[in-house]
DSSP file (Angstrom, degrees, kcal/mol; ACC not computed):
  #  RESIDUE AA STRUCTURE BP1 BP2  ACC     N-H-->O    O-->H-N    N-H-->O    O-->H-N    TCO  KAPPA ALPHA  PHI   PSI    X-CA   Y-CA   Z-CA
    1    1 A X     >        0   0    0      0, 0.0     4,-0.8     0, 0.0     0, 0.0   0.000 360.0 360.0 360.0 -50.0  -21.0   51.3  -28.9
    2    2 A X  T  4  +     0   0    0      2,-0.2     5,-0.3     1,-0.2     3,-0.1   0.756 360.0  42.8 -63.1 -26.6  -19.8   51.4  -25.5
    3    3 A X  T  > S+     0   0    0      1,-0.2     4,-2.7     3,-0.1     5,-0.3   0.898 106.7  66.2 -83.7 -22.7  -21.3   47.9  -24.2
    4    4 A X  T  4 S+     0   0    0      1,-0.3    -2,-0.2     2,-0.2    -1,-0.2   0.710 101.8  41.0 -47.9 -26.9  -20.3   46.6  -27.4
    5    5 A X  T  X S+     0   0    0     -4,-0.8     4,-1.6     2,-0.2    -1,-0.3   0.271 115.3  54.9-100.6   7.4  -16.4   46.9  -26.6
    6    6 A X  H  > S+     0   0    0      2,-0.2     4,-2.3     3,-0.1     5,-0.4   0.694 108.0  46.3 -92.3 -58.5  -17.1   45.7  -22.9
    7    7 A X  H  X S+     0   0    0     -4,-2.7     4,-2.1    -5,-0.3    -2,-0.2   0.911 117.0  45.4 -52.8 -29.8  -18.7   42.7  -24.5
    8    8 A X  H  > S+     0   0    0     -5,-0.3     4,-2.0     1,-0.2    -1,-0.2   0.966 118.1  42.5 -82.1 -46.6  -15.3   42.4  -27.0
    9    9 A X  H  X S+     0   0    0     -4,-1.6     4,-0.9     1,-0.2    -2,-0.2   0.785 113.7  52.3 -78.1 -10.7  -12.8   43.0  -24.1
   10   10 A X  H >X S+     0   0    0     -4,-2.3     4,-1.6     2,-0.2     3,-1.1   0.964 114.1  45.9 -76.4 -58.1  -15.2   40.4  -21.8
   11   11 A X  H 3X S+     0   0    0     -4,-2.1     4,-1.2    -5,-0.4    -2,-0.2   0.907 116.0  46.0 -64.8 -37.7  -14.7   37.8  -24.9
   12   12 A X  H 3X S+     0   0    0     -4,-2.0     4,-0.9     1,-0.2    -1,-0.3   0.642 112.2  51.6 -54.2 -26.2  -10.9   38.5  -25.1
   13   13 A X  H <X S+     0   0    0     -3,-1.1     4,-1.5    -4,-0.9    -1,-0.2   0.688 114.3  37.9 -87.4 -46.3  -10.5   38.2  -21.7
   14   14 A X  H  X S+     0   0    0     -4,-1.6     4,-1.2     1,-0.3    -2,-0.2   0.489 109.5  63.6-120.4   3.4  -12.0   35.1  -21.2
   15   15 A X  H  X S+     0   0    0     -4,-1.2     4,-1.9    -5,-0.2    -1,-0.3   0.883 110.0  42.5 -50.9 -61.9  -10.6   33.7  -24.4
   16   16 A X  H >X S+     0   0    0     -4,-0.9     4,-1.9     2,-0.2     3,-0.8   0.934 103.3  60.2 -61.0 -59.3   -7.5   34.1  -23.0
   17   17 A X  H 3< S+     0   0    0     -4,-1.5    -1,-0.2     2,-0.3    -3,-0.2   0.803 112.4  44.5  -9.5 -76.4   -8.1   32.9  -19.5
   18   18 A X  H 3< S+     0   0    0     -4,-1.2    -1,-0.3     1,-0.1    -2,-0.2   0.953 111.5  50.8 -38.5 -55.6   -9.2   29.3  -21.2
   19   19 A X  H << S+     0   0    0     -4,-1.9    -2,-0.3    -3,-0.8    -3,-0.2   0.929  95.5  88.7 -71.8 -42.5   -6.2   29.2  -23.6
   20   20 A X  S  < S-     0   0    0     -4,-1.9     2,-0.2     1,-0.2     3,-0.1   0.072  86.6-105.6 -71.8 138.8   -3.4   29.9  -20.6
   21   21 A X        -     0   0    0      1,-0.1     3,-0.2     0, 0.0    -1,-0.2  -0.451  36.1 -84.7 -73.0 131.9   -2.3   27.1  -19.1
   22   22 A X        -     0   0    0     -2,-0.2     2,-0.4    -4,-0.2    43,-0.2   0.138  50.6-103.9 -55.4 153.4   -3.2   25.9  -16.0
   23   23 A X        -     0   0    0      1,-0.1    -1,-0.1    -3,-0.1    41,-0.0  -0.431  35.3-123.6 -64.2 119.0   -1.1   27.4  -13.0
   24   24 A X  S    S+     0   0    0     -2,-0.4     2,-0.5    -3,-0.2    40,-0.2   0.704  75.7   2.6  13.5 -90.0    1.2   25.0  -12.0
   25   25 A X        -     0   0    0      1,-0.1     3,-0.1    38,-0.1    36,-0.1  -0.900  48.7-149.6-130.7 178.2    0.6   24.2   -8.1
   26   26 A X  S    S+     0   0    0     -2,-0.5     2,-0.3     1,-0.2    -1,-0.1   0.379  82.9  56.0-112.5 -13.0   -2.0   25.7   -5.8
   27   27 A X  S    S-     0   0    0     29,-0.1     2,-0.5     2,-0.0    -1,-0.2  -0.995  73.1-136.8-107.2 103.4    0.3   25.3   -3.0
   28   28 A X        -     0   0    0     -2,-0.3     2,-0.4    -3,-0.1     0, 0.0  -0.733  46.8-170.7 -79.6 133.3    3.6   26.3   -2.1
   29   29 A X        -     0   0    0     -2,-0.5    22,-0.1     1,-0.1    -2,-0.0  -0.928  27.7-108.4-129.8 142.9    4.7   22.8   -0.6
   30   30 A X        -     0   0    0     -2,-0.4    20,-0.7    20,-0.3     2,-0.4  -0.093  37.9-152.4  -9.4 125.2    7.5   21.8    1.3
   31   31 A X  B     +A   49   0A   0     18,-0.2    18,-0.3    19,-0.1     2,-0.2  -0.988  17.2 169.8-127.6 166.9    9.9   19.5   -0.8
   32   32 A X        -     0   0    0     16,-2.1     2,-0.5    -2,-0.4    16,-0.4  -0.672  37.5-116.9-106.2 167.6   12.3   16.8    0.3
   33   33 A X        -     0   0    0     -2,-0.2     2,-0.3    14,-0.2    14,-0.2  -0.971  31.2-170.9-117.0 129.0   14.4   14.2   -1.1
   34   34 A X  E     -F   46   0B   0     12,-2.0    12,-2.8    -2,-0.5     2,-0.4  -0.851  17.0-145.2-109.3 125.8   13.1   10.2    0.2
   35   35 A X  E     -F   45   0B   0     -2,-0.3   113,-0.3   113,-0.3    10,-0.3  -0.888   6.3-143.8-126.6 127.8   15.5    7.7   -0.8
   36   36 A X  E     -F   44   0B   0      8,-2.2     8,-0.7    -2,-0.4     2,-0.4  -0.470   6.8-152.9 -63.7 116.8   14.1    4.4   -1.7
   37   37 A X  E     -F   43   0B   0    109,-2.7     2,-0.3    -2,-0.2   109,-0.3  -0.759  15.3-152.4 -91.8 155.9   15.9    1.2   -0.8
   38   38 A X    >   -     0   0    0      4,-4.1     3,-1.2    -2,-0.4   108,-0.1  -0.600  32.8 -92.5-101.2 177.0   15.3   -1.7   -2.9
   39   39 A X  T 3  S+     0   0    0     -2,-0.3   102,-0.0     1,-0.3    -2,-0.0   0.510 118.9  58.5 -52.7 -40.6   15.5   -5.2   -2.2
   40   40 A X  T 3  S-     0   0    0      2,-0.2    -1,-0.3     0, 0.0     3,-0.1   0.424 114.6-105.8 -88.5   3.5   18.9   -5.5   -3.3
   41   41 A X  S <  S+     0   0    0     -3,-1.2     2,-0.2     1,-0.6    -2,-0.1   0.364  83.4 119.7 105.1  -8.4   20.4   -3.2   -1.0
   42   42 A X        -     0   0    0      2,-0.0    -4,-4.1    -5,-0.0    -1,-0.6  -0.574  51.3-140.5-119.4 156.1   20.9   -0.2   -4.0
   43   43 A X  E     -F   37   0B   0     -2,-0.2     2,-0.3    -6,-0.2    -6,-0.2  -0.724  16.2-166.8-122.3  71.5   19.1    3.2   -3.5
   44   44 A X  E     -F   36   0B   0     -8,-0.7    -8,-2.2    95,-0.1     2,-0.6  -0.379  13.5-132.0 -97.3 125.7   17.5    5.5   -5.5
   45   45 A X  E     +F   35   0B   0     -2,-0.3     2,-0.8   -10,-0.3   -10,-0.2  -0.512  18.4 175.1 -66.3  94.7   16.2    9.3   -5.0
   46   46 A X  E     -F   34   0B   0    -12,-2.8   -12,-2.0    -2,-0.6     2,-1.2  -0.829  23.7-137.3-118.5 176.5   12.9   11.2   -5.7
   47   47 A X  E     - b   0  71A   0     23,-2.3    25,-0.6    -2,-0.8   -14,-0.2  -0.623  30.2-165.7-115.1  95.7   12.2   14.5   -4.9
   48   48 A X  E     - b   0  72A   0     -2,-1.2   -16,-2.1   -16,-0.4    25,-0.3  -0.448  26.8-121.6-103.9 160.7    9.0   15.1   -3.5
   49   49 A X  E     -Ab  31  73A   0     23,-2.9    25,-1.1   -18,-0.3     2,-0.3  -0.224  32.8-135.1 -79.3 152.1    6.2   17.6   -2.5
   50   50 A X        -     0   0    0    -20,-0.7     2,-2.3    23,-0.2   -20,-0.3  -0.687  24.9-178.8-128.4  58.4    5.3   17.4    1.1
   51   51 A X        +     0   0    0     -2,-0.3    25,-0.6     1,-0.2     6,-0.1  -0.384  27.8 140.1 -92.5  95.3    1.5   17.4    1.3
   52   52 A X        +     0   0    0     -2,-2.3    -1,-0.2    23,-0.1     2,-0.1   0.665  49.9  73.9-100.8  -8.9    1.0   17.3    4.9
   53   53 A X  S    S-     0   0    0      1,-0.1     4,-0.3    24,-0.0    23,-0.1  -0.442  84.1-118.8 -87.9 157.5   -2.4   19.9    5.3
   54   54 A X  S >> S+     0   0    0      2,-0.2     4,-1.0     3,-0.2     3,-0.7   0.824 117.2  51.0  10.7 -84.8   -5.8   18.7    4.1
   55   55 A X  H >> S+     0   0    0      2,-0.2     4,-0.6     1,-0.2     3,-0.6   0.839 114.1  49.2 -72.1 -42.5   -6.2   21.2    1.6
   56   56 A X  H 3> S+     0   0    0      1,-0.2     4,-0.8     2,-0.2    -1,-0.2   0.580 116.4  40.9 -55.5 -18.4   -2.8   20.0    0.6
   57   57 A X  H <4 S+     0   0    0     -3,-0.7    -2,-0.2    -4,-0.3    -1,-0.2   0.656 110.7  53.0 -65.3 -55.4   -3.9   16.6    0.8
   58   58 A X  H << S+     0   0    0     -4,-1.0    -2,-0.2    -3,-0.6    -3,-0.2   0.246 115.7  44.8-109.9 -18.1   -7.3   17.2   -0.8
   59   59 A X  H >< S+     0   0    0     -4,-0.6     2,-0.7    -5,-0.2     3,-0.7   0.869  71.5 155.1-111.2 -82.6   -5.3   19.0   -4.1
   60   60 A X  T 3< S-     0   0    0     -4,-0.8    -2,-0.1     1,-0.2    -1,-0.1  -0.714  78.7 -28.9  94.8-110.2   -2.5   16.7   -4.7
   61   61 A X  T >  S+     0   0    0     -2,-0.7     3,-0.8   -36,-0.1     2,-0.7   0.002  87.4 154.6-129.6  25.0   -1.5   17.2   -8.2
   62   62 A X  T <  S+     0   0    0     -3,-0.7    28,-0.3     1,-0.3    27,-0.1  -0.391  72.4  16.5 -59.8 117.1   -4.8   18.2   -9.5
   63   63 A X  T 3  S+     0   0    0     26,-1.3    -1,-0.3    -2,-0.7    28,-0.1  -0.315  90.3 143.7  99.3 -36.6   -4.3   20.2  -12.5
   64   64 A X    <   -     0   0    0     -3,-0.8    27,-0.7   -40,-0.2    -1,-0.4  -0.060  25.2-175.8 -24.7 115.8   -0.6   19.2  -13.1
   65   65 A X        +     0   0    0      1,-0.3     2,-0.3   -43,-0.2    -1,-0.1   0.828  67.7  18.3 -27.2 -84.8    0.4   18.9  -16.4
   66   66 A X        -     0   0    0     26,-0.1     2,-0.5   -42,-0.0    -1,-0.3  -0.969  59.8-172.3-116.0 128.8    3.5   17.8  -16.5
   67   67 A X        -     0   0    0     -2,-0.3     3,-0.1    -3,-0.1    26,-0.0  -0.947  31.4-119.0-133.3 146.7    5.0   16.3  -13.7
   68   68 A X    >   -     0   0    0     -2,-0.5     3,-0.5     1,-0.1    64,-0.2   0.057  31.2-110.0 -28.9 150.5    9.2   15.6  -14.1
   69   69 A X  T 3  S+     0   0    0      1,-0.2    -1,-0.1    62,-0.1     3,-0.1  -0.484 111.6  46.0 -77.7 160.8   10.3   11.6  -13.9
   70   70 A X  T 3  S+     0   0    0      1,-0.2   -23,-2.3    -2,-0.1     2,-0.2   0.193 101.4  76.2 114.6 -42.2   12.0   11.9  -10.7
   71   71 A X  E <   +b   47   0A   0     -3,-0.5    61,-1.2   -25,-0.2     2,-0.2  -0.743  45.1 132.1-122.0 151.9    9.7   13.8   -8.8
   72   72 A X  E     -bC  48 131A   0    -25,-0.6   -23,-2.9    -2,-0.2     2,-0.4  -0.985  39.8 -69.8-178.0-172.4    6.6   13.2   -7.1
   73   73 A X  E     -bC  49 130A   0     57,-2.4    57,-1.0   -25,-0.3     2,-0.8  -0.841  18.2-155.2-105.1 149.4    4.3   13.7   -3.7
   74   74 A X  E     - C   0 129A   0    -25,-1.1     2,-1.1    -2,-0.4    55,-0.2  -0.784   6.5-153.8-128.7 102.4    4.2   12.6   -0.7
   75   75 A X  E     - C   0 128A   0     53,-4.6    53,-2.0    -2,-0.8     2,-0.2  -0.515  10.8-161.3 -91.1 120.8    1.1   12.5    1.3
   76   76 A X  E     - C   0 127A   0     -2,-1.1     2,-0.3   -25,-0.6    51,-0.1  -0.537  11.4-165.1-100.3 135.6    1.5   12.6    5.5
   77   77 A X  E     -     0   0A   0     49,-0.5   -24,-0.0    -2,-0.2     4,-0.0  -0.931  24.7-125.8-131.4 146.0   -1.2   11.5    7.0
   78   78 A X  E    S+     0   0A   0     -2,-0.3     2,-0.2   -26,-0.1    48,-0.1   0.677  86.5   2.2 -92.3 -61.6   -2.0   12.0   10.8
   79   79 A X  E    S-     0   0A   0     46,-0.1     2,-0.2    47,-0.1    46,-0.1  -0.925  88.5 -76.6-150.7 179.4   -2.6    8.3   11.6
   80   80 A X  E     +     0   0A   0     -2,-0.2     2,-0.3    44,-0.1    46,-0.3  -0.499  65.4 159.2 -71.0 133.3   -2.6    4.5   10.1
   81   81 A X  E     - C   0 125A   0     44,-1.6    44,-1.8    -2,-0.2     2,-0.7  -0.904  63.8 -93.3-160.5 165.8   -5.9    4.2    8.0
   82   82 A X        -     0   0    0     -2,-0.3    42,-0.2    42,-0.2    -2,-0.1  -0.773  57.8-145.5-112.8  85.7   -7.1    2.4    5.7
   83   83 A X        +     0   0    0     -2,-0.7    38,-1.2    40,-0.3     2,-0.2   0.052  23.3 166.4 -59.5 137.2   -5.7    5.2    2.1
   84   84 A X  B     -G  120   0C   0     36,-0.2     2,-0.3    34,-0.0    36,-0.3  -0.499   8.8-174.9-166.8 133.9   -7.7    5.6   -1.2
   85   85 A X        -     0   0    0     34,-1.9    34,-0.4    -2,-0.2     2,-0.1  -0.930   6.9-155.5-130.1 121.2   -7.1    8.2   -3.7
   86   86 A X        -     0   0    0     -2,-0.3    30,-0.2    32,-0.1    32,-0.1  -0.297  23.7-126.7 -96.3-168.0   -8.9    9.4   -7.2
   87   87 A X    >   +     0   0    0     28,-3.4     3,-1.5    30,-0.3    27,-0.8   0.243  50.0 151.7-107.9  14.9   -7.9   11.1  -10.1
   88   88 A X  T 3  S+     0   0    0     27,-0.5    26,-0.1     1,-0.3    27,-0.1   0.282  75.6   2.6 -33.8 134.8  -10.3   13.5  -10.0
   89   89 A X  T 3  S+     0   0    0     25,-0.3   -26,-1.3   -27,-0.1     2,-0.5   0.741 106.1 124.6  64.2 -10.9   -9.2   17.1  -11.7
   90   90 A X    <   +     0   0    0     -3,-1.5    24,-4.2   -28,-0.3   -28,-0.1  -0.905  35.2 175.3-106.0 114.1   -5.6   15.1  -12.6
   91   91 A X        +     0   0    0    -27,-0.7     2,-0.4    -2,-0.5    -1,-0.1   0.278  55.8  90.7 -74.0   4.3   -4.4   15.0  -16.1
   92   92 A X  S    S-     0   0    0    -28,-0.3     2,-0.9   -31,-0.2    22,-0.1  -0.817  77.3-120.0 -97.9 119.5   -1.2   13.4  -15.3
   93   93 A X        +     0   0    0     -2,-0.4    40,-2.8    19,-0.1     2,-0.2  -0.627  42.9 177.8 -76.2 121.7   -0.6    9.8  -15.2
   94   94 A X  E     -D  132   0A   0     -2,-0.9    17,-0.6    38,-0.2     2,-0.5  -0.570  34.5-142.5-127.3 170.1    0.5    8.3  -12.0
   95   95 A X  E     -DE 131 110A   0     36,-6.4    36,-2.1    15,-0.2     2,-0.3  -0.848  19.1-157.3-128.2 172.6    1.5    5.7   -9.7
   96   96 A X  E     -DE 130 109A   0     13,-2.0    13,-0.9    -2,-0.5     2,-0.5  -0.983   3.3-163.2-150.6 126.9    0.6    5.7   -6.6
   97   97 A X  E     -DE 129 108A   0     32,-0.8    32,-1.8    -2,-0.3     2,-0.7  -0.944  12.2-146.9-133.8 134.5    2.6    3.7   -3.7
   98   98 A X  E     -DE 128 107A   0      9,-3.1     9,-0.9    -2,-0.5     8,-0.7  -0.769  21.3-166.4-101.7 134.0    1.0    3.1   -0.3
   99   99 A X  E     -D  127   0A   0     28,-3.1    28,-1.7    -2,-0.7    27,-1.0  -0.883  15.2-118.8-126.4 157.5    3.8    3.1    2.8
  100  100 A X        -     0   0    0      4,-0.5     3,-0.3    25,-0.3    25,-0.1  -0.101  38.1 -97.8 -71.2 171.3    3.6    1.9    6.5
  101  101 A X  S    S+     0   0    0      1,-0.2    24,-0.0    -2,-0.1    -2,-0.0   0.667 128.8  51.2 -75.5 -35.2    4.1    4.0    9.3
  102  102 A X  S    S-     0   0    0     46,-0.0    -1,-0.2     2,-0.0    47,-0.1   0.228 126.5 -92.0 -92.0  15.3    7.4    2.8    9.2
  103  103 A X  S    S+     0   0    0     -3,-0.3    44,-0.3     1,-0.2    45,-0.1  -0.223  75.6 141.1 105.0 -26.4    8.5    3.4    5.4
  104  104 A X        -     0   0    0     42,-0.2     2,-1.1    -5,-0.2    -4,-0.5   0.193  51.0-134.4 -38.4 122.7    7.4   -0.2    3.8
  105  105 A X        +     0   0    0     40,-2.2    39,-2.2    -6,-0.2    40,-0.4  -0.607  32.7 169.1 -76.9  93.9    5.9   -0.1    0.6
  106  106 A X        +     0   0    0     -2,-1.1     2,-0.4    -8,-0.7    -1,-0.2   0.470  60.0  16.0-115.0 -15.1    3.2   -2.3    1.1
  107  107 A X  E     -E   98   0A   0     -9,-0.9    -9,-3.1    35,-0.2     2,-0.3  -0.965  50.8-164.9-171.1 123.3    1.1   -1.5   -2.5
  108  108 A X  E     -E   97   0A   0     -2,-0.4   -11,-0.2   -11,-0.2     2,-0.2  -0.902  14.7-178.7-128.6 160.8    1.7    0.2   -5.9
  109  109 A X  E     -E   96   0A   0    -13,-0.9   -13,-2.0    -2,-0.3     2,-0.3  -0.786  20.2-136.2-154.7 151.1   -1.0    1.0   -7.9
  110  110 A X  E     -E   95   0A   0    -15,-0.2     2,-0.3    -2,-0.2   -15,-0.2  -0.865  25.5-153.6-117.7 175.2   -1.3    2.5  -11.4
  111  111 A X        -     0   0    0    -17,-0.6     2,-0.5    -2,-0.3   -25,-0.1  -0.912  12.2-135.9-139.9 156.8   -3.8    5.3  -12.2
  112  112 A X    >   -     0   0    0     -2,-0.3     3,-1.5     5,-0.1   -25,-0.2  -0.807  34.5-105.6-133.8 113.2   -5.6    6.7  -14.9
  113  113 A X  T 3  S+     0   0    0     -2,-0.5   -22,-0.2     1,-0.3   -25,-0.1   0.424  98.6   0.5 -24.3 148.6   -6.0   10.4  -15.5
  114  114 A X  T 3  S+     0   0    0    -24,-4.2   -25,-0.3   -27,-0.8    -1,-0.3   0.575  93.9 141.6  31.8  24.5   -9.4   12.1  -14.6
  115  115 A X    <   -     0   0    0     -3,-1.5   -28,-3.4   -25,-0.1   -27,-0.5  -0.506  41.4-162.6 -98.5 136.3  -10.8    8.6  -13.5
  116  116 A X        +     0   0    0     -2,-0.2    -1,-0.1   -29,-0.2    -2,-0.0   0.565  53.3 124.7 -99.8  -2.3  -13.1    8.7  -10.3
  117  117 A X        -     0   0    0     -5,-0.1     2,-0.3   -31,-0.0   -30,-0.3  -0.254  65.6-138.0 -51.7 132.1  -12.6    5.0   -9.9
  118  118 A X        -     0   0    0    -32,-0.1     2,-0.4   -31,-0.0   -32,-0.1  -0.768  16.5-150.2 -92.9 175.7  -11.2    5.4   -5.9
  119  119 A X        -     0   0    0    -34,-0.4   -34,-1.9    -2,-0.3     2,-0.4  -0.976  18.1-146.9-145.0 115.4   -7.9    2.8   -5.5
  120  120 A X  B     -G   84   0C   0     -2,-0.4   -36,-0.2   -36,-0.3   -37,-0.1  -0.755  16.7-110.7 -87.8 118.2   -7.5    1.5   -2.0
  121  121 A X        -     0   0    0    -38,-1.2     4,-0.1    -2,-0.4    -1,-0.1  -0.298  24.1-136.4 -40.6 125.2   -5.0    0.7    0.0
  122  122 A X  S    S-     0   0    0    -16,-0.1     2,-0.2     1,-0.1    -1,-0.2   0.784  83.5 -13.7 -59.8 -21.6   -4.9   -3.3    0.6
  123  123 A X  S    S-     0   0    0      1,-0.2   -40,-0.3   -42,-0.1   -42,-0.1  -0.953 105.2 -23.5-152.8 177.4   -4.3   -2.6    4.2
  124  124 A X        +     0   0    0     -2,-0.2     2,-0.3   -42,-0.2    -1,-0.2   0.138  62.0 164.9   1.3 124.4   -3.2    0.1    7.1
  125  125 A X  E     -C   81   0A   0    -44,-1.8   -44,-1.6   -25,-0.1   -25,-0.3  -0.997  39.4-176.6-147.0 137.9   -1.1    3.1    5.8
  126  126 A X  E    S+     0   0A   0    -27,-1.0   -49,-0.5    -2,-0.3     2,-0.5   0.608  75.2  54.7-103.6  -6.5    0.0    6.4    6.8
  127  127 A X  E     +CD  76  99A   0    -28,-1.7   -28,-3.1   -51,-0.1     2,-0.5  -0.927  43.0 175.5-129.1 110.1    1.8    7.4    3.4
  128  128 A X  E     -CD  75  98A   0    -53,-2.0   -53,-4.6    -2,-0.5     2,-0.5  -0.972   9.3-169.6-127.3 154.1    1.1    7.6   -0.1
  129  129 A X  E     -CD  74  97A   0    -32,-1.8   -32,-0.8    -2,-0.5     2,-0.5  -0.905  11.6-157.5-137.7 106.4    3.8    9.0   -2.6
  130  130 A X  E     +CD  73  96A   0    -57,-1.0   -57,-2.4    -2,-0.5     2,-0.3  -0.747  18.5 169.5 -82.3 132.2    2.4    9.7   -6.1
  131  131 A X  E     -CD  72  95A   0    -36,-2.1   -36,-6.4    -2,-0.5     3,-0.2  -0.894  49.8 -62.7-139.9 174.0    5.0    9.8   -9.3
  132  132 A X  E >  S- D   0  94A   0    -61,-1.2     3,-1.0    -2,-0.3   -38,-0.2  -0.130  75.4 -84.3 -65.2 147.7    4.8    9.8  -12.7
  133  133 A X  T 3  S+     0   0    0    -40,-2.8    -1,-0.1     1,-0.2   -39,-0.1  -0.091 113.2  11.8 -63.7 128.5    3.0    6.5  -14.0
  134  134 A X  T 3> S+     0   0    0     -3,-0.2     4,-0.8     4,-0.0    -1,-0.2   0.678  89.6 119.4 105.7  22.8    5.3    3.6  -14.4
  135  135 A X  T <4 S+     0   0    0     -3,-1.0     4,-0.4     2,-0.2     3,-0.2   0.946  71.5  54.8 -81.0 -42.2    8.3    5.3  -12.5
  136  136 A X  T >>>S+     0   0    0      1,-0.3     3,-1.8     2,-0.1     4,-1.7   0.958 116.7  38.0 -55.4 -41.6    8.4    2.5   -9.6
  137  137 A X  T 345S+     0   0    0      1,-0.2    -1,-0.3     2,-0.2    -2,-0.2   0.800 107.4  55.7-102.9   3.6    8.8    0.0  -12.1
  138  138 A X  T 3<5S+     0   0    0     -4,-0.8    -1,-0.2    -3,-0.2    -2,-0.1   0.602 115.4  51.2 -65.9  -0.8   11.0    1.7  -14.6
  139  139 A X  T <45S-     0   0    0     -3,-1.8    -2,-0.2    -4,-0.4    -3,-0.1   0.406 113.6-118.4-110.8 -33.8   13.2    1.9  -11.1
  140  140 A X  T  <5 +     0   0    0     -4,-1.7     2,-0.2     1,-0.3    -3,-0.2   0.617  59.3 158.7  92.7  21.8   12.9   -1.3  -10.4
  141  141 A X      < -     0   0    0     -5,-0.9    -1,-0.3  -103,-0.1    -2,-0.2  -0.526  15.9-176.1 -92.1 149.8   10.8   -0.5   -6.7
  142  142 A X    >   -     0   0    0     -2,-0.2     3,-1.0    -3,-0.1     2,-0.2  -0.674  32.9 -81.1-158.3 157.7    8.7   -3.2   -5.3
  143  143 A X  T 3  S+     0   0    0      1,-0.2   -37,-0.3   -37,-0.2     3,-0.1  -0.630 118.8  33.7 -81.7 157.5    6.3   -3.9   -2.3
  144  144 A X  T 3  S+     0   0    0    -39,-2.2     2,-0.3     1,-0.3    -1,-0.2   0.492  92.3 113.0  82.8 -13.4    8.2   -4.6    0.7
  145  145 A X    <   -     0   0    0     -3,-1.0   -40,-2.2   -40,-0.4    -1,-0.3  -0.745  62.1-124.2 -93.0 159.1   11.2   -2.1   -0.2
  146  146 A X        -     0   0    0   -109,-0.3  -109,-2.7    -2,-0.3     2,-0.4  -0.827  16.3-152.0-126.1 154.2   11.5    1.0    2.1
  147  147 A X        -     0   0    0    -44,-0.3     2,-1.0    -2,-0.2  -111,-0.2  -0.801  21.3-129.9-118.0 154.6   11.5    4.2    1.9
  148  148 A X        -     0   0    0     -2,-0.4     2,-0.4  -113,-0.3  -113,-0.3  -0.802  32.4-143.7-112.7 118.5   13.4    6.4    4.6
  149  149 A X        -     0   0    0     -2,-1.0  -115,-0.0     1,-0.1     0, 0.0  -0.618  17.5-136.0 -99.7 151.9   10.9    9.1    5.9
  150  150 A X              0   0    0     -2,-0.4    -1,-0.1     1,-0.2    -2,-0.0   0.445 360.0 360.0 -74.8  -3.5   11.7   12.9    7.0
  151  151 A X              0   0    0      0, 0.0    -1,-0.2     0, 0.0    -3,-0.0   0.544 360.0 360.0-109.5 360.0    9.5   12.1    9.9
């Protein structure tokens, strides 16, 4: 009788444990606000995650649900290299913008949730700033607009 209710609270337990939704970030990160100039001189705000570690790096938004229009990451990278990023573990769709060392957006990309397909930067980068897909160009951001960095 008694392994029998271990075995009922074990199934309840891990019943629940599936249904809860995944936790949110894995990381307490940094945020900031980058504001993006466009091409025309007008200026627009997201508010981004600061993933400057590895393991901060290497996590992103993996698991993220939901992430806000508005909002997004910004991954700091160390030195210019040549960027590429999956969707591994990510249920969110995003777009993914590759910056110079000196804030130029050189490359947007869209992405497709859980996809292992990698998407490469076309050239030298230090920066990529993931948002929710299809924000740059509801926003009206382009390659060749800049973004003004914290750094």
């Amino acid at each position: 009788m008694k392994n029998k209710k271990i075995k009922i609270l074990a199934g309840i337990l891990l019943c629940a444990l599936i249904a809860s939704p995944v936790h949110a970030k894995k990381f307490n990160l940094k945020k900031t606000d980058l504001f993006i100039k466009r091409a025309d001189g007008t200026e627009i705000c997201v508010k981004a995650e600061l993933a400057v570690k590895p393991e901060e790096r290497n996590f992103g938004f993996m698991e993220r649900r939901k992430i806000p229009d508005g909002t997004g990451m910004l991954f700091v990278f160390e030195y210019d290299q040549i960027l590429s990023f999956w969707m591994k573990n990510t249920p969110s769709p995003l777009s993914i913008a590759y910056i110079t060392k000196d804030g130029k957006i050189k490359d947007i990309f869209d992405m497709t949730p859980f996809s292992l397909a990698s998407i490469q930067s076309t050239g030298y980068v230090r920066y990529a700033l993931e948002v929710p897909q299809g924000w740059f160009l509801r926003n009206g951001i382009k390659n060749g607009d800049t973004i003004n960095l914290p750094f």
